[in-house]
C-alpha positions as CSV (number, residue, x, y, z in Angstrom):
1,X,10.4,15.2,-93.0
2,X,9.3,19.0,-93.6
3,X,5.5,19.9,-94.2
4,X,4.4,23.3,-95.3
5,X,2.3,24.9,-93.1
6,X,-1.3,23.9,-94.2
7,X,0.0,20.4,-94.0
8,X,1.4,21.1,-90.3
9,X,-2.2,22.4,-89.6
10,X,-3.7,19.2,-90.8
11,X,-2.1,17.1,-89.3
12,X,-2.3,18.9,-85.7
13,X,-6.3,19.0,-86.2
14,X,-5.6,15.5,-87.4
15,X,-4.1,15.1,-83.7
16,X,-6.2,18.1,-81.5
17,X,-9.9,16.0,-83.0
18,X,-10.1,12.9,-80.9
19,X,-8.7,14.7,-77.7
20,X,-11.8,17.5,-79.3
21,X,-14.5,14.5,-79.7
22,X,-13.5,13.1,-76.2
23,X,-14.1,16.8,-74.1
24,X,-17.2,16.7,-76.0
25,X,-18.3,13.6,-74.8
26,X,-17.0,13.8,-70.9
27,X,-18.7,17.2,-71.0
28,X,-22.1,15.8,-72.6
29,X,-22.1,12.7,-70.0
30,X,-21.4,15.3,-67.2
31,X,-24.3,17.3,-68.2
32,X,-26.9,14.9,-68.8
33,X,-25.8,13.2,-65.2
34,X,-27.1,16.7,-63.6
35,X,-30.3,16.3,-65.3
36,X,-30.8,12.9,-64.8
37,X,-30.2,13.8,-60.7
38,X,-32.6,16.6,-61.3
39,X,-35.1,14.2,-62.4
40,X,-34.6,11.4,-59.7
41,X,-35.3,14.3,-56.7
42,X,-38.7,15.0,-56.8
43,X,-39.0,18.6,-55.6
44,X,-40.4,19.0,-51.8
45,X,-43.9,20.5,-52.7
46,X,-46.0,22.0,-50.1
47,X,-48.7,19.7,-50.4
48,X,-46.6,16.7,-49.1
49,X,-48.3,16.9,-45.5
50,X,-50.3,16.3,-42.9
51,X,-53.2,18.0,-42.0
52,X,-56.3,18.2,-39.3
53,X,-59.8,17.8,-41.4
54,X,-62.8,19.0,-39.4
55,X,-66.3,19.5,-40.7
56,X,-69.7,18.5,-41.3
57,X,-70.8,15.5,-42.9
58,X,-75.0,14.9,-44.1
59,X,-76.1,11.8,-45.3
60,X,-79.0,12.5,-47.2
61,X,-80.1,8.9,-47.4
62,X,-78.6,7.4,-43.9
63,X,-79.2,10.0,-41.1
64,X,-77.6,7.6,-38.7
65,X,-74.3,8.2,-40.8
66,X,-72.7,11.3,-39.4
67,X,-69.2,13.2,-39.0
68,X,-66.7,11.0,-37.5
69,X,-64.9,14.3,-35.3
70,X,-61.3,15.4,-36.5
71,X,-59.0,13.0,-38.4
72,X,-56.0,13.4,-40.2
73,X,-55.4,13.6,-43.9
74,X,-51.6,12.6,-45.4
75,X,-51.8,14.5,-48.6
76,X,-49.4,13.7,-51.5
77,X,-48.9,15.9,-54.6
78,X,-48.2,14.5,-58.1
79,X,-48.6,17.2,-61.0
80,X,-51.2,19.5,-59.9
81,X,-53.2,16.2,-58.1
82,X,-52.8,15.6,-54.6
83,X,-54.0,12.6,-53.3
84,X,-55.4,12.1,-50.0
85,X,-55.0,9.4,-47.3
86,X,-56.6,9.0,-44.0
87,X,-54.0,8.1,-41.2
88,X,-56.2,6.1,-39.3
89,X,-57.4,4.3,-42.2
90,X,-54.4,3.7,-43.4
91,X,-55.7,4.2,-47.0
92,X,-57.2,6.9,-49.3
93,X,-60.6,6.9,-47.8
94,X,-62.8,9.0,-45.4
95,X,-63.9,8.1,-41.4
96,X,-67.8,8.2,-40.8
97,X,-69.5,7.8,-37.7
98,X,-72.2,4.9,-38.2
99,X,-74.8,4.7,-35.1
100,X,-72.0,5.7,-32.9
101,X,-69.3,3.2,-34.6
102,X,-66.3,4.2,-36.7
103,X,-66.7,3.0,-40.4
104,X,-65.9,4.4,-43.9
105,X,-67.3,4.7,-47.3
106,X,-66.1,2.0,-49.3
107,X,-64.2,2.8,-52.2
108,X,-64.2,6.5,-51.5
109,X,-61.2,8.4,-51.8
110,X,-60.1,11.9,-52.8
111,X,-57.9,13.3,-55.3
112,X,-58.2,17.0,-55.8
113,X,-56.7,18.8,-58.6
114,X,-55.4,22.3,-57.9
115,X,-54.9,25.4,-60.2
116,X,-51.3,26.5,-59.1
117,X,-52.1,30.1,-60.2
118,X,-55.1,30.6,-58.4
119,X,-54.4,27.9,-55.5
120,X,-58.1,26.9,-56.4
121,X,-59.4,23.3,-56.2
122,X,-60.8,23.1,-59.6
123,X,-62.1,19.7,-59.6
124,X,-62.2,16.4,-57.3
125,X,-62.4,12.7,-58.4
126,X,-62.6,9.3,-56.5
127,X,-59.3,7.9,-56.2
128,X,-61.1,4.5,-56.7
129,X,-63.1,5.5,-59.9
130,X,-65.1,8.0,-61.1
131,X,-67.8,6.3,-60.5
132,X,-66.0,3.2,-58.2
133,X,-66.9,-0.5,-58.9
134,X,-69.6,0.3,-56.2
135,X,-71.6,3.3,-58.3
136,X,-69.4,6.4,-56.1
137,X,-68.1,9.3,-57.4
138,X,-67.3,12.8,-55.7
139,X,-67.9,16.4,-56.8
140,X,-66.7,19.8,-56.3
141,X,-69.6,21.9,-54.6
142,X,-69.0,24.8,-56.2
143,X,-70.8,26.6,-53.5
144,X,-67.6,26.3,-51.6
145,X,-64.7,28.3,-51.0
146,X,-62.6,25.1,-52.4
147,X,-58.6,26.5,-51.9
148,X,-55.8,25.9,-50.6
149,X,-54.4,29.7,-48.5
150,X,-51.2,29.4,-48.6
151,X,-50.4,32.3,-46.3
152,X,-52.1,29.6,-43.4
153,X,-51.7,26.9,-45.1
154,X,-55.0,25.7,-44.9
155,X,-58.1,23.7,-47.0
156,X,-61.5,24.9,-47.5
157,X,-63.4,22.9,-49.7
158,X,-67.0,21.7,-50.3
159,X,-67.8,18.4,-51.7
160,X,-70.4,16.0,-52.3
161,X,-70.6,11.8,-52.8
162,X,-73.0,10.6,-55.4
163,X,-73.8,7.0,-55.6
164,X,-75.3,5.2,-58.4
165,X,-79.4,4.3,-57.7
166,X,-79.7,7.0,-55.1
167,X,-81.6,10.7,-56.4
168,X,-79.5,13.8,-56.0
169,X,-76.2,13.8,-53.8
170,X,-75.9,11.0,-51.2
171,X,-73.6,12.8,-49.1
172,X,-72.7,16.2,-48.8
173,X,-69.2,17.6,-47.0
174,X,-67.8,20.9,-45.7
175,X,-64.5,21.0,-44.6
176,X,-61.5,22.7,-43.1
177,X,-58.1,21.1,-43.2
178,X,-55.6,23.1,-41.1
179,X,-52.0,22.4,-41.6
180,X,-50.0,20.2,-39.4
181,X,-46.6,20.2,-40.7
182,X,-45.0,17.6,-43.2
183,X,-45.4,14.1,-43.7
């Protein structure tokens, strides 16, 4: 059988379109793979670390609370919010010195949120509510330095605790957090 030559060109697009639609379809499973890998691999961020807090601590309405000395902070980044977790704790929450003893505040945590731009710490929150089921909240002190130097690596930042019932801040903090390498 003899076709003319817009028939032959039928028919071999007839033949060329499912071998076509499959390259199409290996090439578009192929690609969205990559993503998908892209999107399982969180990217190492700079924030995923641990570091040395030092400071002061003033508890306006306990002076028997005081700074605990140096701990060390496990901080975790997700978005432009890096959570914070005490390592001898265990949990996101801040060692106090109370009459001599170790304790903490309950439900007390930080989460900072950073400006990536500016590497400025643009606001704080307690990880356990803003204010927790116990009436605590924290605050930027925007008396502070609050950022992150990235040349060093390290933390200044000023913050306070307020707690429901109690006038004015309940505890005010000033700290350093120097880098101690990654998580």
């Amino acid at each position: 059988m003899t076709f003319c030559s817009t028939c032959r060109c039928i028919v071999k697009l007839f033949i060329m379109k499912p071998i076509i639609i499959i390259l199409a379809i290996v090439f578009a499973l192929a690609s969205c793979s990559k993503k998908d890998n892209q999107i399982q691999q969180p990217p190492i961020q700079q924030w995923d670390s641990k570091y040395k807090v030092e400071g002061t601590l003033t508890d306006f309405t306990e002076p028997v609370i005081t700074y605990a000395g140096p701990q060390e902070f496990h901080l975790t980044k997700n978005g432009n919010k890096v959570e914070v977790i005490c390592k001898e704790l265990g949990i996101n929450g801040h060692l106090i010195s109370h009459g001599g003893s170790l304790s903490y505040y309950s439900k007390f945590g930080l989460i900072l949120t950073i400006d990536p731009s500016s590497n400025k710490i643009i606001s704080i929150e307690n990880s356990y509510g803003q204010p927790s089921s116990n009436g605590r909240s924290a605050i930027l002190d925007p008396s502070g330095v609050n950022s992150f130097n990235p040349a060093t690596k390290t933390i200044k930042i000023k913050y306070w605790m307020d707690q429901t019932g109690v006038s004015g801040h309940k505890t005010a903090f000033d700290e350093t957090w120097t880098y101690l390498g990654p998580k």
